[in-house]
C-alpha positions as CSV (number, residue, x, y, z in Angstrom):
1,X,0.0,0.0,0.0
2,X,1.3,3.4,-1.2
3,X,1.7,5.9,1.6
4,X,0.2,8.8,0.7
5,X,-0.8,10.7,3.3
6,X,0.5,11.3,6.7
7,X,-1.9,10.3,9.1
8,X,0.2,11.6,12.2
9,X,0.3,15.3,10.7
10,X,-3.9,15.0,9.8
11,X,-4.2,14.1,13.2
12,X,-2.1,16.8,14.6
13,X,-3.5,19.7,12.3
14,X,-7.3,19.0,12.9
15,X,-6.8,18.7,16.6
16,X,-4.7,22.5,15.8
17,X,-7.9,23.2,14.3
18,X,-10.0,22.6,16.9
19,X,-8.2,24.4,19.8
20,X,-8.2,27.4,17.3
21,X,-11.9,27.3,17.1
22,X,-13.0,29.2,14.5
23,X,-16.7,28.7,13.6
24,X,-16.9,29.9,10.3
25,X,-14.5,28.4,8.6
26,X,-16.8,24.7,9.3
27,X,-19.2,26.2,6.7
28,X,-18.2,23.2,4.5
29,X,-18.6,20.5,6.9
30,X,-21.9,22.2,7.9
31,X,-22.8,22.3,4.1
32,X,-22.2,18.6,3.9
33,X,-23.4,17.5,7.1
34,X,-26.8,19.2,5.8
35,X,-26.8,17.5,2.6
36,X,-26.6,13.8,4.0
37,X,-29.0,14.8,6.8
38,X,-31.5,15.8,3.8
39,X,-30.3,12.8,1.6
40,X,-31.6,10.9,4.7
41,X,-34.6,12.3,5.3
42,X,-36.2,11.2,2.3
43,X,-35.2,7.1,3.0
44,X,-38.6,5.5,4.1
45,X,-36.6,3.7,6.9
46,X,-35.8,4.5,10.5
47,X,-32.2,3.1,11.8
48,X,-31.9,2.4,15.2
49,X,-27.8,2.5,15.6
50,X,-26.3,4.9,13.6
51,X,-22.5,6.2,13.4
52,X,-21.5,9.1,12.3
53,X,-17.6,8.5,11.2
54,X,-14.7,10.8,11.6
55,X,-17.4,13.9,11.4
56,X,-14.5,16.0,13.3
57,X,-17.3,18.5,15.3
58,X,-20.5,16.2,15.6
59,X,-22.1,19.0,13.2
60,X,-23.1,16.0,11.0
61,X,-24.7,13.7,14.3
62,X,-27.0,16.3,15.2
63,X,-28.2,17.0,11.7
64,X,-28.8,13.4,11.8
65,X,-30.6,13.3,15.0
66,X,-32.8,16.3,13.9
67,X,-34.2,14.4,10.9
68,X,-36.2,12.4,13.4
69,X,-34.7,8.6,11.5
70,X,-32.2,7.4,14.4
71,X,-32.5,6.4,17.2
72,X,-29.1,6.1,18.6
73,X,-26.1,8.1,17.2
74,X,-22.7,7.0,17.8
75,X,-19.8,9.2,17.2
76,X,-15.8,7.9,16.0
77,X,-13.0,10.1,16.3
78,X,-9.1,10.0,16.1
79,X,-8.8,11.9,19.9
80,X,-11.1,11.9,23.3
81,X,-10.2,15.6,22.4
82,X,-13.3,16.0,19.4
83,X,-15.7,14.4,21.9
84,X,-18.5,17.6,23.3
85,X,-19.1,18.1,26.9
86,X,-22.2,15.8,27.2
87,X,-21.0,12.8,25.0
88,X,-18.2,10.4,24.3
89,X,-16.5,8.8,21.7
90,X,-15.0,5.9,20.1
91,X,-11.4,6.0,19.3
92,X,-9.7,5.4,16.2
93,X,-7.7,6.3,13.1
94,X,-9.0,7.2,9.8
95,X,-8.1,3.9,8.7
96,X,-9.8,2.0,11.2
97,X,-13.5,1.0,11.4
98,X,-14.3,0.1,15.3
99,X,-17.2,-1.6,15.1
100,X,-18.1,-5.2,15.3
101,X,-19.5,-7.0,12.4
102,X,-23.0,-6.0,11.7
103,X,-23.1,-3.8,14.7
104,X,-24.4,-0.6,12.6
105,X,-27.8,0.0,10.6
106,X,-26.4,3.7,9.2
107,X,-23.1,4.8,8.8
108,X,-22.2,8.1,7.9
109,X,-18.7,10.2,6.7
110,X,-18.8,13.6,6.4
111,X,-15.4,14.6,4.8
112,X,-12.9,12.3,6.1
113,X,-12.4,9.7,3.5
114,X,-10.5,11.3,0.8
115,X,-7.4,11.3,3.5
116,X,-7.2,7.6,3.6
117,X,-4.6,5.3,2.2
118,X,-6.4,2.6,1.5
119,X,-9.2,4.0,0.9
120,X,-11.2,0.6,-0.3
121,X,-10.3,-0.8,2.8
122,X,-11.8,1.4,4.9
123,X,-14.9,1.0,2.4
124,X,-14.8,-2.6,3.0
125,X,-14.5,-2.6,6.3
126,X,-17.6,-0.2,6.8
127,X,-19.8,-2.8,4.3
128,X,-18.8,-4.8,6.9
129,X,-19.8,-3.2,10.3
130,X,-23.3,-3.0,8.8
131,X,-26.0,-4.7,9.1
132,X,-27.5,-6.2,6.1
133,X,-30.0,-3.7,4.5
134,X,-28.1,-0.9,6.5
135,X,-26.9,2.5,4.8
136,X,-24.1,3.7,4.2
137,X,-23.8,8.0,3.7
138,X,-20.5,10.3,2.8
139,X,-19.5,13.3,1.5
140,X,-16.4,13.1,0.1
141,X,-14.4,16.0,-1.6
142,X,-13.4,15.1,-5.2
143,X,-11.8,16.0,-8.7
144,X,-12.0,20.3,-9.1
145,X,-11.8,20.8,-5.7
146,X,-9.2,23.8,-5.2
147,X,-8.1,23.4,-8.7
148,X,-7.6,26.6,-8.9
149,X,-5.2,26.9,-5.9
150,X,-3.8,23.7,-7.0
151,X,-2.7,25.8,-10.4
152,X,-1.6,28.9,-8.6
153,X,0.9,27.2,-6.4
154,X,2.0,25.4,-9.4
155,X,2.8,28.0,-11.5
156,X,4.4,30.3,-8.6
157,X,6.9,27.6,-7.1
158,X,7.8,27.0,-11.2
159,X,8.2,30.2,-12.0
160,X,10.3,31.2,-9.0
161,X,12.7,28.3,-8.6
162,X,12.1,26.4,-11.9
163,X,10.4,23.2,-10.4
164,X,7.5,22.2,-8.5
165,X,6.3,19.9,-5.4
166,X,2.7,18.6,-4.5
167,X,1.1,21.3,-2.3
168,X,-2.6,20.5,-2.8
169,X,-3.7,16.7,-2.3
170,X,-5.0,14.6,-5.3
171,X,-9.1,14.1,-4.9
172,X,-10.3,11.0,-6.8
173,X,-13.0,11.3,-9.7
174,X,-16.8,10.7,-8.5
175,X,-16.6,7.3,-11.2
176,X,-13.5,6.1,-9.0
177,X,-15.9,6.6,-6.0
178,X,-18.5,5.0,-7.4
179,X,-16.3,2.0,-8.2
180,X,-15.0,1.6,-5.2
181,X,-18.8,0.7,-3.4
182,X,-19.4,-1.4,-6.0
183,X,-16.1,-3.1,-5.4
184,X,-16.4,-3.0,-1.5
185,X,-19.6,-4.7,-1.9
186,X,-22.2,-2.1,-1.7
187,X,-26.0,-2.8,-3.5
188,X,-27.7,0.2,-5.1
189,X,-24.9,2.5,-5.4
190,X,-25.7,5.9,-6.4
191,X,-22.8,8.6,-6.3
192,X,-23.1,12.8,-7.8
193,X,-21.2,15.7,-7.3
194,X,-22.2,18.8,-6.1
195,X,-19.7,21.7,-6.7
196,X,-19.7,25.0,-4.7
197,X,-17.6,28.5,-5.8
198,X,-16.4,30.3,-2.1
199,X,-15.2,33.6,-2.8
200,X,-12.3,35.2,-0.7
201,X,-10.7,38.7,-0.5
202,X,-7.3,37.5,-1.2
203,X,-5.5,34.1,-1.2
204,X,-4.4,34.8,2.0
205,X,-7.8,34.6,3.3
206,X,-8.3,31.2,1.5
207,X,-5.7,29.9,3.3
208,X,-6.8,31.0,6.7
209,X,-10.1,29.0,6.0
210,X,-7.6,26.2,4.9
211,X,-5.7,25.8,8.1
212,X,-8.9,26.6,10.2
213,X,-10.6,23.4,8.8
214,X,-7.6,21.4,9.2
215,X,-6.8,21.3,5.6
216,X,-3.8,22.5,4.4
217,X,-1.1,19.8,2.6
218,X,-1.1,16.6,4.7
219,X,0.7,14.8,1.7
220,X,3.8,12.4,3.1
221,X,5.5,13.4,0.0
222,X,5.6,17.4,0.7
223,X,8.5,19.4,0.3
224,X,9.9,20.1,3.8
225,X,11.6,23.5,2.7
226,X,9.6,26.6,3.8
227,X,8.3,28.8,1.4
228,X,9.3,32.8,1.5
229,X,6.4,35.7,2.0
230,X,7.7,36.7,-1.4
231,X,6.1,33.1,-2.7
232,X,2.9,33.6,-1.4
233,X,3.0,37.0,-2.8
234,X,3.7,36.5,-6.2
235,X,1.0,32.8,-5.3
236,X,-1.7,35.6,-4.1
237,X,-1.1,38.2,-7.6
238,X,-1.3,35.1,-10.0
239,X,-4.1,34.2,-8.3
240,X,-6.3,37.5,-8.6
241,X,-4.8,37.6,-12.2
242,X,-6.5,34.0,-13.3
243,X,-9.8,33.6,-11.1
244,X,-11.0,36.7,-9.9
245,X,-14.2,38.9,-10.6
246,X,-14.7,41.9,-11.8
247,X,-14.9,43.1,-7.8
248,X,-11.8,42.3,-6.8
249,X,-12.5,38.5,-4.9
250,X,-11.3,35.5,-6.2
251,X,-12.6,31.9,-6.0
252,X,-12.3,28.8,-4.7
253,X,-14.0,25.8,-5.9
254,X,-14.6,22.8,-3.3
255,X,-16.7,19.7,-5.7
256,X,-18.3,17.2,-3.2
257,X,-18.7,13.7,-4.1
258,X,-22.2,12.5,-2.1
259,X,-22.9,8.7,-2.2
260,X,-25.1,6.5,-0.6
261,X,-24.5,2.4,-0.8
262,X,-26.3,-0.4,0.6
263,X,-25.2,-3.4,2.6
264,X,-26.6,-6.6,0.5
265,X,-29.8,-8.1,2.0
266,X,-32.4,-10.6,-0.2
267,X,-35.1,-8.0,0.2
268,X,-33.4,-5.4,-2.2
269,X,-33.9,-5.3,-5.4
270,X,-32.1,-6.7,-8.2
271,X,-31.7,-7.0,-11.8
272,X,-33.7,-9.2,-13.7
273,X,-31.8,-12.1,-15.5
274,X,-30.9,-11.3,-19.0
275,X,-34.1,-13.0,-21.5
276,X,-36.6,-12.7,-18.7
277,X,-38.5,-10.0,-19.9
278,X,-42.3,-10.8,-20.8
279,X,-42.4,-7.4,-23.2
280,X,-41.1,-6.0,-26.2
281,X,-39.3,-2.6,-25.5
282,X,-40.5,-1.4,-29.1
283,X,-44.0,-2.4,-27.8
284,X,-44.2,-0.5,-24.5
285,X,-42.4,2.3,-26.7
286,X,-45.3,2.2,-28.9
287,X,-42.4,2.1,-31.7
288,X,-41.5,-0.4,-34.5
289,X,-38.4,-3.1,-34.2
290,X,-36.0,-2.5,-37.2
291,X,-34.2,-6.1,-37.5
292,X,-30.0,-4.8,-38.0
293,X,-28.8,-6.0,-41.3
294,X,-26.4,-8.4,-41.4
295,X,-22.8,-6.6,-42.2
């Protein structure tokens, strides 16, 4: 397994994060935590033991509990530290799913599993800490997210010294994603992307959001040499020179990749054997069937 990230620095710079305290810059995780809450909402199920996975504030559990469809909520973290005044947690790494086998009828992941190394894994093991017919929920950031920073940084760090290191992560495609349930074991896999455009003052400001959220380069292959103010300077005019408006602010791009998979279970629905069908598709079309000519 190719190390990619270093889970020892995540750790460190979300807990960072969360002595630093700064409320707005969860707006994504709030934005996310929303979206799986509605996403749940409309499932014509209640789930009695649900977990909510490496959701870093709890933001995500109580959206969950106010949708009315759990009973119990169940929270997994990498510290003690993440755990609120009037609830615990379960301890463990990113990587690590602590819950027996079929222990869970809803597990959700609010933006946490795009900084795992083996990232099916962790899939696989969460197919199997559910129960069968139980749900699985996560928002996951994906390809476009901070491209634009991504280029900026490029094209600074080349320009200045001639060469280049990784200094945004790599986010996977939302058909990866979707390949990975089906390869973990999932039923009814179903996997979009929604894609939001934050604006900022200055690249500056961008980055202050960054290091707030716990975000900023956790790759194990990062350059260890600091960079100078006149970097980030001439990073912050290329910037405002290739995505800003005509008032000044430039953007930032975050693309969320939602999906929703099922653990199997002989009540679900599945496809019907090729040759079964009892009907002509030209006849429930109300069309007429063109035999191909041989070639």
């Amino acid at each position: 397994m190719d190390i990619v990230f270093d889970q020892t620095l995540i750790e460190a710079r979300r807990k960072r994060a969360l002595r630093n305290g700064d409320p707005k810059a969860q707006f994504l995780l709030e934005i996310a935590g929303r979206e799986l809450a509605e996403r749940l909402s409309v499932v014509e199920r209640h789930f009695d033991k649900a977990v909510e996975l490496h959701g870093y504030t709890g933001l995500t559990a109580a959206f969950l509990a106010e949708t009315g469809k759990v009973s119990d909520i169940e929270r997994v973290e990498i510290d003690e530290v993440f755990a609120k005044a009037d609830d615990t947690v379960s301890v463990a790494s990113l990587e690590t799913v602590p819950l027996a086998p079929e222990s869970a009828n809803l597990i959700v992941s609010p933006l946490s599993l795009h900084l795992t190394n083996d990232t099916p894994g962790v899939f696989i093991q969460i197919r199997r800490a559910l129960k069968p017919d139980g749900l699985f929920l996560a928002a996951i950031p994906g390809s476009g997210t901070l491209q634009e920073l991504r280029e900026v940084l490029l094209a600074a760090e080349s320009e200045m010294t001639g060469g280049a290191s990784p200094r945004v992560i790599p986010f996977a495609d939302v058909r990866d994603i979707g390949a990975l349930l089906q390869r973990a074991g999932f039923t009814l896999p179903v996997a979009d992307t929604e894609t939001y455009t934050v604006r900022y003052d200055s690249l500056f400001a961008l980055l202050k959001d960054l290091r707030a959220m716990g975000m900023t380069n956790p790759l194990a292959a990062r350059s260890r040499k600091p960079l100078t103010r006149q970097f980030f300077l001439r990073a912050a005019e290329i910037y405002a020179d290739r995505f800003s408006d005509p008032d000044g602010r430039i953007r930032a791009t975050f693309s969320i990749i939602y999906i929703s998979g099922w653990a199997p279970h002989e009540s679900q629905q599945k496809p019907l054997r090729p040759g079964s069908a009892k009907q002509r598709l030209s006849d429930a079309l109300s069309t007429r069937e063109l035999p191909l000519k041989d070639q």
